[in-house]
Each structure stands twice: as structure tokens, then as C-alpha cells.
C-alpha positions in Angstrom: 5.1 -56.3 25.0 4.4 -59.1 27.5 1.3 -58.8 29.9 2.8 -59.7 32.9 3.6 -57.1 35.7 7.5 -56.6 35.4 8.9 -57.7 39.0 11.3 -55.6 41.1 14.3 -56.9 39.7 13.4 -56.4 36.4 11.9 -52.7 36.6 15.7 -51.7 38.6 16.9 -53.4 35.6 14.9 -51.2 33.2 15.4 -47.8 35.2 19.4 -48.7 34.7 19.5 -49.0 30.9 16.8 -46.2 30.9 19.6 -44.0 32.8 22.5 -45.3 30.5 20.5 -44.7 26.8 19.5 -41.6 28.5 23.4 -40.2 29.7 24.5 -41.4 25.8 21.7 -39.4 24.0 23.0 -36.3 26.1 26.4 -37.1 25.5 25.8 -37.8 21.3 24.1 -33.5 21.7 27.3 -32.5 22.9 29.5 -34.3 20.3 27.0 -33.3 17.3 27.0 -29.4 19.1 30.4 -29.9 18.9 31.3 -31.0 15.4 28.5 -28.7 13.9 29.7 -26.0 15.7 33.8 -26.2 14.4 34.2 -26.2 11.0 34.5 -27.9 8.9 31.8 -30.6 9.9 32.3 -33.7 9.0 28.6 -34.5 7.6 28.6 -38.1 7.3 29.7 -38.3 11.2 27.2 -35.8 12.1 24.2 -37.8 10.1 25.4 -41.1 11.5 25.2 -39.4 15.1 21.9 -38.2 14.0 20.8 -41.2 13.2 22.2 -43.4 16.7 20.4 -40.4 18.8 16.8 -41.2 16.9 17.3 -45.1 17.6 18.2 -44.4 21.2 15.2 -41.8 21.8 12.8 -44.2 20.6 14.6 -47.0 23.2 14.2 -44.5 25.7 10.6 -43.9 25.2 9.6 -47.2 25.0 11.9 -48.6 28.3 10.0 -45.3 29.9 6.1 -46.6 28.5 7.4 -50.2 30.2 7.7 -48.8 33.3 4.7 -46.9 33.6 2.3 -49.3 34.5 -1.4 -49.7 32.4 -4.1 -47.6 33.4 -7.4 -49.4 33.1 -10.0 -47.9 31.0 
């Protein structure tokens, strides 16, 4: 990550797609809720959904570490 303070515009930026991945990851516990819960699943769907929830919680968590600024030691 870049040393340089973020500006305004960039951390409004951040908080936005932060908000977005955040709304899709609930949205991708619904749908796998869903397709688990009515047989049958259809496992490949369900994996791949799996798989696009891990990438976007680790987006998440590292737009969230962005924005919380460094703590000197």
C-alpha cells in the first residue's frame, strides 16, 4: 500500500466500494442460504459462490485496514 495519507475524495471513494462489496457479500449469504437450504443444491453454484464471498471478504478487509489510519509505534 502507498504511504501517503489518502485525501478526502479518495477515502468517500473507499467507504463507497467498502459499502457495495459489503451489501454483495450479504447478498451472496442469502443466495447460498438459499440454494443449500432447497434441494437439490446445485454444488458447483454453491462452491463458486463460496469462493466469490472469500475474495470479497478479504477486499473488504483490506479497503477497511486502508481506511483506518497508522497508529505509530
Amino acid at each position: 500500500m502507498s504511504q501517503h495519507p489518502l485525501s478526502e475524495s479518495e477515502i468517500s471513494d473507499l467507504r463507497s466500494l467498502l459499502f457495495e462489496l459489503q451489501v454483495e457479500h450479504r447478498d451472496l449469504d442469502l443466495v447460498i442460504a438459499h440454494l443449500t437450504d432447497n434441494p437439490p443444491p446445485d454444488n458447483l453454484l454453491v462452491r463458486r459462490l463460496k469462493k466469490r464471498k472469500l475474495l470479497l471478504k478479504d477486499r473488504i478487509l483490506q479497503l477497511e485496514q486502508m481506511l483506518v489510519p497508522d497508529i505509530p509505534a
